[in-house]
C-alpha positions as CSV (number, residue, x, y, z in Angstrom):
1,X,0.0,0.0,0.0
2,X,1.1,3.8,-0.8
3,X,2.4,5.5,2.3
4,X,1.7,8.9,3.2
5,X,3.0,11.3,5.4
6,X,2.1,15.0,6.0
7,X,3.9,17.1,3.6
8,X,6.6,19.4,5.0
9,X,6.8,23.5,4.8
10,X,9.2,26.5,5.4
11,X,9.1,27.5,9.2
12,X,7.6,30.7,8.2
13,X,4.9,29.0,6.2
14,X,4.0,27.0,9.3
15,X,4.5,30.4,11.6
16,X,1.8,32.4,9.2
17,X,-0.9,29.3,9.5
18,X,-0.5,29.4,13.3
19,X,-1.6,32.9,12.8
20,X,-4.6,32.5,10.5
21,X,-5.4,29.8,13.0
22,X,-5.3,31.8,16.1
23,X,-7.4,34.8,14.4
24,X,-9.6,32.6,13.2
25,X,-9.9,30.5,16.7
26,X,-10.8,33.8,18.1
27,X,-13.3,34.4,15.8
28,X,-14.7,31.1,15.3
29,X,-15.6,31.3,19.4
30,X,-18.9,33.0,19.6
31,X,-19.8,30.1,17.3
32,X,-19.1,27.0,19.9
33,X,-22.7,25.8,20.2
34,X,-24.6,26.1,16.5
35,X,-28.2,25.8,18.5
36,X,-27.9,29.2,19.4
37,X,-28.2,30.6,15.9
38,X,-31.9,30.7,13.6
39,X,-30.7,28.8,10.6
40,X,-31.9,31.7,8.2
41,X,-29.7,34.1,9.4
42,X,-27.2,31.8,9.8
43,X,-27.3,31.2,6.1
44,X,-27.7,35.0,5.6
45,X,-24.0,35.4,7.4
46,X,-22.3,33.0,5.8
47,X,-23.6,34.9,2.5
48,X,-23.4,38.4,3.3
49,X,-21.8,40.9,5.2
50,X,-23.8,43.2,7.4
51,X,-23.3,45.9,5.1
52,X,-25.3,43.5,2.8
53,X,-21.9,43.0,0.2
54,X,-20.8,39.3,-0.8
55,X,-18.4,37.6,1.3
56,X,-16.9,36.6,-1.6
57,X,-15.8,39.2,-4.1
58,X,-18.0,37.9,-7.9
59,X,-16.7,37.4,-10.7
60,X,-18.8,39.7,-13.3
61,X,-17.6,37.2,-15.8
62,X,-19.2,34.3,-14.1
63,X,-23.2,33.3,-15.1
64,X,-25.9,31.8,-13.3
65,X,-27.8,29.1,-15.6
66,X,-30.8,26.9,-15.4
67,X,-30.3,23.1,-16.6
68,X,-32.8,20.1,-17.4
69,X,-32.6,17.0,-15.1
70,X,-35.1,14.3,-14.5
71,X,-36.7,16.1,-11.6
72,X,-36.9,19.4,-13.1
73,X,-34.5,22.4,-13.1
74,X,-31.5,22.7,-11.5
75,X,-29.2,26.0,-11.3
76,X,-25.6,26.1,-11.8
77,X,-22.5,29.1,-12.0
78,X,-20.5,28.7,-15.2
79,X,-17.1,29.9,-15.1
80,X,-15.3,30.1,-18.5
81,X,-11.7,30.5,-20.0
82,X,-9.5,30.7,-22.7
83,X,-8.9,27.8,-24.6
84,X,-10.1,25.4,-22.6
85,X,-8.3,22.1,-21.9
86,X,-11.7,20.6,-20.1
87,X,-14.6,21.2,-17.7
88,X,-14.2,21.0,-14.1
89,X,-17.5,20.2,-12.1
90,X,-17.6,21.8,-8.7
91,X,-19.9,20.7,-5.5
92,X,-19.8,23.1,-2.8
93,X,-19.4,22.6,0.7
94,X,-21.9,23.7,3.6
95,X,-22.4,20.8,5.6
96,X,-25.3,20.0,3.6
97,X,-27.5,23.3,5.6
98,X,-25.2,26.2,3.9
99,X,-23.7,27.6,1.3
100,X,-24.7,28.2,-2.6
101,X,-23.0,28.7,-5.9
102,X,-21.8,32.5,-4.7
103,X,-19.7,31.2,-1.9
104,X,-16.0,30.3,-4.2
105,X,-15.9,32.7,-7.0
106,X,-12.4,33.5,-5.7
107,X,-11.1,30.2,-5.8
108,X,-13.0,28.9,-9.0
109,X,-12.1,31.8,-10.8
110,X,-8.6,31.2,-9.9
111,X,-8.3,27.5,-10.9
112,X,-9.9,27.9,-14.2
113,X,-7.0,30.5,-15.1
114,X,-4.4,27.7,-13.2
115,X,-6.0,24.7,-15.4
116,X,-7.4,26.9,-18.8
117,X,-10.8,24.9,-17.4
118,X,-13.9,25.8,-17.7
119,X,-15.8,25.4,-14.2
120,X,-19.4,24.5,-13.5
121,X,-20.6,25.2,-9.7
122,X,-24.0,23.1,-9.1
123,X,-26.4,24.9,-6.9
124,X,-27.9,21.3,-4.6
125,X,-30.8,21.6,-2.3
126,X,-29.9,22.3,1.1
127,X,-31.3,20.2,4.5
128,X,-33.4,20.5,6.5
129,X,-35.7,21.8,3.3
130,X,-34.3,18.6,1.6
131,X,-33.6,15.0,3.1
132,X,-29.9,13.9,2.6
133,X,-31.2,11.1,0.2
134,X,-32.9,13.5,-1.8
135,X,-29.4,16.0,-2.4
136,X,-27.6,12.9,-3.1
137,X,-30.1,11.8,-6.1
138,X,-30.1,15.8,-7.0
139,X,-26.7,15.4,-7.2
140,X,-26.7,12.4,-9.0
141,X,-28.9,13.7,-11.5
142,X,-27.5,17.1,-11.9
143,X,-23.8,15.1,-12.4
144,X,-25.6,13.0,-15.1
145,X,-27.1,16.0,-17.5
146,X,-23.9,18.1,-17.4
147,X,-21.6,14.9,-18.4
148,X,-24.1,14.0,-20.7
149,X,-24.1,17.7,-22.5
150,X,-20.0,18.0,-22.5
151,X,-19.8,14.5,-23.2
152,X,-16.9,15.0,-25.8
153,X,-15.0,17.0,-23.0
154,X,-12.9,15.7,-20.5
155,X,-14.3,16.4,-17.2
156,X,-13.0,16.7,-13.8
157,X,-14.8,17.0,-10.3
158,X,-14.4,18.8,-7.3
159,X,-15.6,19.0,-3.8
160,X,-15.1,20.6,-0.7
161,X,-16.4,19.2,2.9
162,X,-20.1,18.0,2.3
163,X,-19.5,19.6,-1.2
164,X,-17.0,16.2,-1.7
165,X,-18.9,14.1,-0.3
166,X,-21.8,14.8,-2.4
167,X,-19.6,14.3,-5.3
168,X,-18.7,10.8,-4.5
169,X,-21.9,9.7,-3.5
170,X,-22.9,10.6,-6.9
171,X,-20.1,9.2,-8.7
172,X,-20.9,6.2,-6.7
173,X,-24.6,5.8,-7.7
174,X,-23.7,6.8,-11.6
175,X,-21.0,4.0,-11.3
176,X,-23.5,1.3,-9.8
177,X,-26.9,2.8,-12.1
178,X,-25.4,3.4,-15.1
179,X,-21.7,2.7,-15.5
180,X,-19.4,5.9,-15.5
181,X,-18.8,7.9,-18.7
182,X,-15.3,7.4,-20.1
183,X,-15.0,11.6,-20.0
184,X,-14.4,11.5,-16.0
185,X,-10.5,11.5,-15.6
186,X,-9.9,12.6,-11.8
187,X,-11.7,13.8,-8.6
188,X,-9.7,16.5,-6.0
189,X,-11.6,16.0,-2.5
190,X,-10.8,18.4,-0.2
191,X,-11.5,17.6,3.8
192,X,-14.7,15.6,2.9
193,X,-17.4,14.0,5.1
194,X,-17.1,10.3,4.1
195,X,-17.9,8.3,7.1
196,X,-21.4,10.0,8.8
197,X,-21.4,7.7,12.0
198,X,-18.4,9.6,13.0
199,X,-14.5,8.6,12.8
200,X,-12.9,9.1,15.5
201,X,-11.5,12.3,14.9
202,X,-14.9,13.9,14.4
203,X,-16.0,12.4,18.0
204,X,-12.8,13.5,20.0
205,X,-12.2,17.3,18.4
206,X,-14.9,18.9,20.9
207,X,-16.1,22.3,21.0
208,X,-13.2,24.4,19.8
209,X,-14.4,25.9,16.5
210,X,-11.6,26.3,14.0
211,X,-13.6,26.0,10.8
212,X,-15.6,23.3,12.0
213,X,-16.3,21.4,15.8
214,X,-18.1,18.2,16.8
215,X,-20.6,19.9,17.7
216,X,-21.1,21.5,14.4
217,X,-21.1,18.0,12.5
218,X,-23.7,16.9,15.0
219,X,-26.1,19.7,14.3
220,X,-25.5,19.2,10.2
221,X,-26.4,15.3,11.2
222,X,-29.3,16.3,12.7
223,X,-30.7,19.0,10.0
224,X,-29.8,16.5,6.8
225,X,-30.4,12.8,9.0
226,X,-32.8,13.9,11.7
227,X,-34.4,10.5,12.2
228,X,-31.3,7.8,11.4
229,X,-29.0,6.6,14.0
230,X,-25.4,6.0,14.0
231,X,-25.0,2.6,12.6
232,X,-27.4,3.2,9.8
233,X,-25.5,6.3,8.6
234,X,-23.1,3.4,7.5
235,X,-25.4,2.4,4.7
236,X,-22.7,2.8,1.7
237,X,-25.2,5.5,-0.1
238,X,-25.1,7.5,2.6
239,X,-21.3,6.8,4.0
240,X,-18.7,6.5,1.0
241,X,-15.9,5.0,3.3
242,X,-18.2,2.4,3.7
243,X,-19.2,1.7,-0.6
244,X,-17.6,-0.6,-3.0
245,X,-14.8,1.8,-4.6
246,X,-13.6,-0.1,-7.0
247,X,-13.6,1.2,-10.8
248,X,-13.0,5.2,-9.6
249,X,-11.1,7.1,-11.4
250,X,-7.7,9.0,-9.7
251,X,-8.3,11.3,-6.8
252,X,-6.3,13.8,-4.7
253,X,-7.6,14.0,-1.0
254,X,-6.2,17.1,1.0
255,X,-6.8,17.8,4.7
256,X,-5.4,19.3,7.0
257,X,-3.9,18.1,10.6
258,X,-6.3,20.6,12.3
259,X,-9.0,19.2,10.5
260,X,-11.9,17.7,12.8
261,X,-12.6,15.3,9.2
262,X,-8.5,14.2,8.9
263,X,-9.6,10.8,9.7
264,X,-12.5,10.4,6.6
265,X,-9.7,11.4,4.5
266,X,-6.7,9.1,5.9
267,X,-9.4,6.1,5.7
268,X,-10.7,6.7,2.0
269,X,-7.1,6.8,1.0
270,X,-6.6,3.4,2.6
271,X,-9.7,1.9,0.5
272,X,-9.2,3.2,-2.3
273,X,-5.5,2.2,-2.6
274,X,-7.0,-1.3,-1.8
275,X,-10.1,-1.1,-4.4
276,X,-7.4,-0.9,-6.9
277,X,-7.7,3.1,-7.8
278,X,-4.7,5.4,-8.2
279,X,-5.1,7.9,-5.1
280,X,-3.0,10.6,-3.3
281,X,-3.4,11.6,0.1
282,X,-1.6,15.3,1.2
283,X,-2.1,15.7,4.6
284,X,-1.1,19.7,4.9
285,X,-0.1,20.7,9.0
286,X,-1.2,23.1,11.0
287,X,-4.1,23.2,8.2
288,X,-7.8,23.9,9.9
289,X,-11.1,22.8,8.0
290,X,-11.5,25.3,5.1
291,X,-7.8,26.1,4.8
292,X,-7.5,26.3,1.3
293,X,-10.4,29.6,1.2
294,X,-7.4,31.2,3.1
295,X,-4.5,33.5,1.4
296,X,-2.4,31.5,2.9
297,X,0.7,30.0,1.5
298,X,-0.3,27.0,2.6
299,X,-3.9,27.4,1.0
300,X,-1.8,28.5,-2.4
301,X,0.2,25.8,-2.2
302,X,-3.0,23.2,-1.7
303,X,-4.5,24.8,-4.9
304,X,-1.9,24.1,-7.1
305,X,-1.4,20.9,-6.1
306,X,-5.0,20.2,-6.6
307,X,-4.8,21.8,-10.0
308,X,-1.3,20.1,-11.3
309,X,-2.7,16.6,-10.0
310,X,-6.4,16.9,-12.4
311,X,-4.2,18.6,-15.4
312,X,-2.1,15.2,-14.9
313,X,-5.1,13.0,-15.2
314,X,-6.9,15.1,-18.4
């Protein structure tokens, strides 16, 4: 099996994420306990300013657009370049409650330029509105029509948190439904959700809130799973960690060593190494969940890597 080990940095790359960590530690702390918030203006925040500006500075390039899939419309952000080498599809991450397409026009924008790809940011339904089954066939579905319309383009996918584990539980169910079309050449997975009875490093990170907290993951458990227990969250449609993964094509998982999800990632590796896939695992240190949103030189170096390993696989 492929060893790992948790890639190594300059001491003053390492000194400026202890930084970013303790700023954001300092902000992250009026949100210890997630009960306390009303989930629409939770989502509101996580938008918007209080000035009412984007978080995130948009693209005026970038366009919204309305697809066909088998249950109706779905909405996507369309990101295009130059010459473009392929078509990245992105999944957005949220814990399945939060988020939209708006959240990553920074970062999308910048990998298209990296990869000369054009990017396509699907717009899911979000719990508790929607049942975690349900955003998984949405997903599923939404995965199938774009493949289908760019199917003489090579295609890569992307996912961040939930975002990536939406993307491989719909990968999964194309593979077992249908058989995956020969245009997907590579997945990049950062700090996914892939085991939803809990690993043992979501269980023992407690409160602290550094991007994510246990007690964070609970409350997304609760508002996309509200009336399945532990073991049954280990049904392989709903837990990846837990499917057949043979037949994938290559992935890149990045986490972080501050990451309450380090241990999905260190255990997908593992499985899919033994299902037979090509897979790398860069474990980044001092990284918290989220890093890579950061202008960190850690998070720059985590994007590259993520966009020199799918340009590899095109």
């Amino acid at each position: 099996m492929q060893a790992w080990m948790v890639l190594a940095f300059d001491p003053a790359v390492l000194e400026e994420q202890r930084r970013f960590n303790a700023e954001a530690q300092s902000l992250g702390r009026p949100l210890a306990d997630p009960r306390t918030f009303e989930l629409g203006a939770l989502r509101k925040s996580r938008e918007f300013r209080r000035d009412g500006t984007r978080r995130c500075a948009q693209n005026p390039d970038a366009r919204d657009f309305l697809f066909q899939i088998d249950r109706g419309m779905a909405k996507g952000r369309f990101f295009g370049c130059d010459d473009p080498q392929g078509l990245a599809v992105h999944f957005h991450g949220g814990g399945w409650v939060l988020g939209s397409i708006h959240n990553q026009d920074d970062i999308l924008t910048q990998l298209s330029q990296q990869c000369s790809f054009d990017i396509i940011t699907l717009d899911y339904p979000l719990a508790p509105e929607a049942g975690l089954a349900e955003i998984i066939a949405w997903s599923q579905m939404a995965l199938i029509a774009i493949t289908r319309t760019h199917s003489e383009r090579p295609i890569v996918i992307i996912g961040e948190s939930a975002g990536a584990h939406l993307a491989l539980s719909a990968l999964l169910a194309i593979r077992d439904h249908a058989g995956l079309p020969d245009n997907i050449r590579a997945l990049s997975l950062f700090y996914g959700i892939f085991d939803l009875s809990m690993t043992a490093s979501q269980r023992s990170w407690g409160p602290t809130f550094l991007g994510l907290s246990t007690p964070w993951l609970e409350y997304f458990y609760e508002l996309a799973l509200p009336t399945m227990g532990l073991e049954e969250r280990r049904a392989p449609s709903i837990s990846p960690l837990y499917a057949d993964l043979s037949g994938l094509p290559p992935a890149l998982l990045s986490v972080g060593t501050l990451d309450p999800l380090i241990d999905d990632s260190k255990l997908l590796h593992a499985k899919w190494l033994e299902a037979g896939n090509i897979g790398q695992l860069d474990v980044y240190p001092e990284a918290p969940h989220g890093f890579n949103h950061s202008e960190t030189a850690m998070a720059g170096h985590a994007n590259r890597a993520s966009s020199e390993f799918l340009l590899k696989y095109l």
